[in-house]
Every structure is written in structure tokens, then in C-alpha cells.
C-alpha positions in Angstrom: -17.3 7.7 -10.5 -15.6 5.7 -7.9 -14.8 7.3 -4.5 -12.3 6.5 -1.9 -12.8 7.2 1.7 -9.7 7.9 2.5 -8.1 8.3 6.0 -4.5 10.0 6.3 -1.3 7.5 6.9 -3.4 4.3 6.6 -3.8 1.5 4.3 -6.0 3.4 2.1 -3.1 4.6 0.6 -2.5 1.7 -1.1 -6.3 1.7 -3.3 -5.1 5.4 -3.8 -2.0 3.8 -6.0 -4.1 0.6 -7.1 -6.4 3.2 -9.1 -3.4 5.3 -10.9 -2.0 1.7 -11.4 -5.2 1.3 -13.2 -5.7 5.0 -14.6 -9.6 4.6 -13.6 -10.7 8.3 -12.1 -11.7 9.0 -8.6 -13.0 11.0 -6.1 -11.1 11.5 -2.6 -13.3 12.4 0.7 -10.5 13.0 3.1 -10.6 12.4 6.8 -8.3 13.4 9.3 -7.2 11.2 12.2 -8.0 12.9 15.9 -5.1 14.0 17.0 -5.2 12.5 20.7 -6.4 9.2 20.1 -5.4 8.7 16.3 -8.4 6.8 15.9 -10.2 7.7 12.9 -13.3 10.1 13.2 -16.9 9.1 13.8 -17.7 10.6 10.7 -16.7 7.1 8.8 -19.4 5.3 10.6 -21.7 7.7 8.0 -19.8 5.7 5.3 -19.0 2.2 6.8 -20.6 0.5 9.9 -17.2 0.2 11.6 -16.0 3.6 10.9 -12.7 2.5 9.2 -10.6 3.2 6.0 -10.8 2.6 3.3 -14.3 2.2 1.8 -14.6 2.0 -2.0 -18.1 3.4 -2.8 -18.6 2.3 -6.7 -22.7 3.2 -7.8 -24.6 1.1 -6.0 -21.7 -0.6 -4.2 -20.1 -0.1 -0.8 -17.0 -2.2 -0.3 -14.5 -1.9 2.9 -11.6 -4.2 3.6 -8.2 -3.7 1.5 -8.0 -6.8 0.1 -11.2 -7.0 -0.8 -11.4 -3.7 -2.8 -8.0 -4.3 -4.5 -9.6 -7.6 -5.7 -12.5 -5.8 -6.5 -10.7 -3.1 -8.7 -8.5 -5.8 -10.6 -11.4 -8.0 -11.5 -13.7 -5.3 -12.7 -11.2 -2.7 -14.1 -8.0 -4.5 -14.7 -9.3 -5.6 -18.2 -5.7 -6.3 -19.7 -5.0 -8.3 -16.8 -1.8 -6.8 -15.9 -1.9 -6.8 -11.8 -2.9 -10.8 -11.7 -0.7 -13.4 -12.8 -1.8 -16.1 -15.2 0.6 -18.9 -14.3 -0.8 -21.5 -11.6 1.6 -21.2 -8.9 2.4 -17.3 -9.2 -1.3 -17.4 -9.1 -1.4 -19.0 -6.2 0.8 -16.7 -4.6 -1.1 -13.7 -5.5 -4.1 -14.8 -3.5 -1.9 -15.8 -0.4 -0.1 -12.3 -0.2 -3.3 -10.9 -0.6 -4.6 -12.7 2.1 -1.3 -13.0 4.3 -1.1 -9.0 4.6 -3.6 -8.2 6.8 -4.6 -12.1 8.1 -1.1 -12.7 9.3 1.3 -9.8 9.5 -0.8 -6.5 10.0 -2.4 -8.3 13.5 1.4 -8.5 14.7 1.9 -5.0 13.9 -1.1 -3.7 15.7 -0.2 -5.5 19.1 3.4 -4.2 19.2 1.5 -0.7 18.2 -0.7 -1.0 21.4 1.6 -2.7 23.8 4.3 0.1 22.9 1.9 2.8 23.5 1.0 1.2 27.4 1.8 3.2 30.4 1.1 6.5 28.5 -1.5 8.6 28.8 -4.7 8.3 29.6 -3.4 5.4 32.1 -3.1 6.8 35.3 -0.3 8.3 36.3 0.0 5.6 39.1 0.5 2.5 37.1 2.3 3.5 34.2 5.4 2.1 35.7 3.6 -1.0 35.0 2.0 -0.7 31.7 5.2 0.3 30.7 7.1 -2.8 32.2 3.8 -5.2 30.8 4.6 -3.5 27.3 8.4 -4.1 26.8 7.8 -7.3 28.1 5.5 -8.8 25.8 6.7 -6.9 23.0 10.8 -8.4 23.8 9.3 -11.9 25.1 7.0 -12.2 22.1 5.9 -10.0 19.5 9.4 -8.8 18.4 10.3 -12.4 18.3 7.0 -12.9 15.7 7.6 -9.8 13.9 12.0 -11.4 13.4 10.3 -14.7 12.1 8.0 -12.7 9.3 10.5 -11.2 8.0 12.9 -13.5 7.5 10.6 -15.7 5.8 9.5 -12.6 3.4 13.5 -12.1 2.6 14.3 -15.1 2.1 11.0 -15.6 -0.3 11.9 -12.3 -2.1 15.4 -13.9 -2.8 14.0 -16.1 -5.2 11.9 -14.1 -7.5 12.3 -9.9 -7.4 8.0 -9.8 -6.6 5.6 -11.2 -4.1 4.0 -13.0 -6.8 6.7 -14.5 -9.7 8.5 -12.6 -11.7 6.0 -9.7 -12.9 4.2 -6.6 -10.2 1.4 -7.3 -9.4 -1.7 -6.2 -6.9 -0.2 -8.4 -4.4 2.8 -6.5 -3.7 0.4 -3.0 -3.4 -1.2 -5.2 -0.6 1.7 -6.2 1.1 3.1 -2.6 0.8 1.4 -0.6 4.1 2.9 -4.2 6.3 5.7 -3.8 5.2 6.6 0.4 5.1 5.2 0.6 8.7 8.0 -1.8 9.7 10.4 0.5 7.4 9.8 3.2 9.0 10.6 2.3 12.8 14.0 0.7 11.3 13.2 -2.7 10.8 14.2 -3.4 7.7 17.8 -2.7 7.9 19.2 -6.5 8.0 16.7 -7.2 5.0 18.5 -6.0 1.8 15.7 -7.7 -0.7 12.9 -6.3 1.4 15.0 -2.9 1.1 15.1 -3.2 -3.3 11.5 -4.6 -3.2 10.5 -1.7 -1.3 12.9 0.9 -3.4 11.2 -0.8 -6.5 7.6 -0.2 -5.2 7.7 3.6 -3.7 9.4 4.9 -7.7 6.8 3.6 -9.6 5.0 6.4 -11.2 1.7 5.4 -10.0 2.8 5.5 -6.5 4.2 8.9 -6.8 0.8 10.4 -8.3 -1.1 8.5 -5.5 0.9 10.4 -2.9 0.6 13.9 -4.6 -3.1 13.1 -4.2 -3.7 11.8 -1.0 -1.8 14.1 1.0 0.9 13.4 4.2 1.9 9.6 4.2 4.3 9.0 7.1 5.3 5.7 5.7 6.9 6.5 2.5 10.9 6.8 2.7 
């Protein structure tokens, strides 16, 4: 029996929906972020070395890292080979979106995160005037333009086939879903009417809806 460590509104989310995408059964063990800090507990570090979700334990195998667990799952239960496209280039595509999720976008993401969250607590009191003024800085000098430029090259990609990889769902687009619903949900998607239907398209699938019944509060869904 497979079991996900599972943290609350991260990307393990995501190998929650790959596996009722699947129908393979699974175990979740549930951890709660701290409530301060929203870092996940030291309890992970049991599981994984770096403490962080998710982590696929499969018998003998421990296997952390999104991507690499969502490859895992569609080459050793996918048997029909219905979440990775045959075709050359859609193929090629898959392994890019894959890769491009957490490689390219997710980092961006983070930064505006951490920059936004500067000149709060625990900062002294004293210089939060200037974590604060550092933040919006680099976030309007920089990472908002960076985040602009991602997705208008994801719109105007989606405005040629309806999916991240050709013209069929595949494991790429659950990849590329946590990216892209964290920017959803602080408005950013609002001048992006493909990324809007992609994302409408996603969050109704069945599978989706059974993976949030069982993995409890997700922020990120609409």
C-alpha cells in the first residue's frame, strides 16, 4: 500500500489527485503546518531528510520531489498509458511542464512569498520600515515583472492546444496545477482567460474533487 506524506495547502495535493486519477489506493499521514512560521513540522524529517512534502513511501521505496513521484506513479501504475502522451512533440512537452513547474516558475513564486512577508514579524520592530520598503521594491522592480513574463508565455501557449501537453490531460497539467492556483488565488489570473478555462477544466474533474474530500483544507482551490 502506497502512502502519502501529506502536508496541508502544499503541492502534495497534487500526488493526492494523481492517485484517484489513477484509482491505485493509499494511505494519508497528515501533517499540519505550524501556525507561526508555516513551515512544515520537524516530524517530516522522520520521513524525509529535508523535512518536506510530499514523500511517496511505496514498500521498499522512499521518493520525495513532485515531479519525481508523479513520474514515478505514471510509469509504474499508469499501465493504459493515459496521463503520458505518445506523440513526439506532445511528448516532449510533457517532460518540460514537468520540469518547468517547480525548475522555473515555483522559485519565482517563493521569492515574491518571502520578500512580501519582509518587515513582519519576527524582524525587529525597528527596521521593518525597511524590510518593508526592500520587499515592495524587489517584488515591483523584479519579481512581479518575472512572474507578468510567465504568464504570458503560458496563455499564449495554452491558446494553441486546450492542455499543457497537446490536445489530451495529462500528468503534466496536475504538475503545473499548485504554480499556477497559488497565483489564482492572490488575483493573478484575471487578464489570462485560457489560464482561467485551463484551470476551470482541471479543479471539475472528478479525481480532483475526491482528492480534496480526502486531503482536507486546500486554500488554493477556487
Amino acid at each position: 500500500m502506497i502512502t502519502i506524506h501529506h502536508l496541508d495547502n502544499s503541492r502534495s495535493q497534487r500526488i493526492l489527485w494523481m492517485l484517484e486519477e489513477l484509482g491505485v489506493p493509499y494511505d494519508i499521514a497528515l501533517y499540519q503546518r505550524d501556525k507561526r512560521s508555516m513551515l512544515a513540522p520537524e516530524s517530516l524529517k522522520k520521513v524525509h531528510p529535508l523535512g518536506k512534502s510530499p514523500v511517496l513511501v511505496d514498500g521498499a521505496l522512499t521518493l520525495a520531489e513532485s515531479g519525481a513521484i508523479i513520474e514515478y506513479l505514471q510509469e509504474t501504475y499508469d499501465l493504459a498509458g493515459k496521463y503520458k502522451p505518445t506523440e513526439h512533440i506532445a511528448r516532449q512537452q510533457y517532460r518540460y511542464w514537468l520540469h518547468y513547474s517547480e525548475g522555473s516558475l515555483m522559485p519565482l513564486l517563493v521569492m515574491k512569498l518571502i520578500f512580501g512577508r519582509l518587515g513582519q514579524s519576527p524582524m525587529p520592530w525597528l527596521i521593518r520600515p525597511i524590510g518593508r520598503a526592500i520587499g515592495k521594491g524587489v517584488q515591483k522592480n523584479y519579481l512581479d515583472k518575472q512572474i507578468a513574463n510567465h504568464l504570458h508565455y503560458l496563455e499564449t501557449h495554452l491558446t494553441t492546444q486546450h492542455w499543457f501537453a497537446g490536445s489530451q490531460f495529462s500528468a503534466a497539467d496536475i504538475q503545473m496545477s499548485f504554480p499556477i492556483e497559488a497565483i489564482e488565488s492572490r488575483g493573478g489570473l484575471e487578464a489570462y482567460p485560457h489560464l482561467q478555462a485551463w484551470l476551470s477544466a482541471v479543479q471539475v474533474r472528478p479525481a480532483y474533487q475526491q482528492a480534496l474530500k480526502k486531503g482536507g483544507p486546500y486554500q488554493l482551490a477556487r
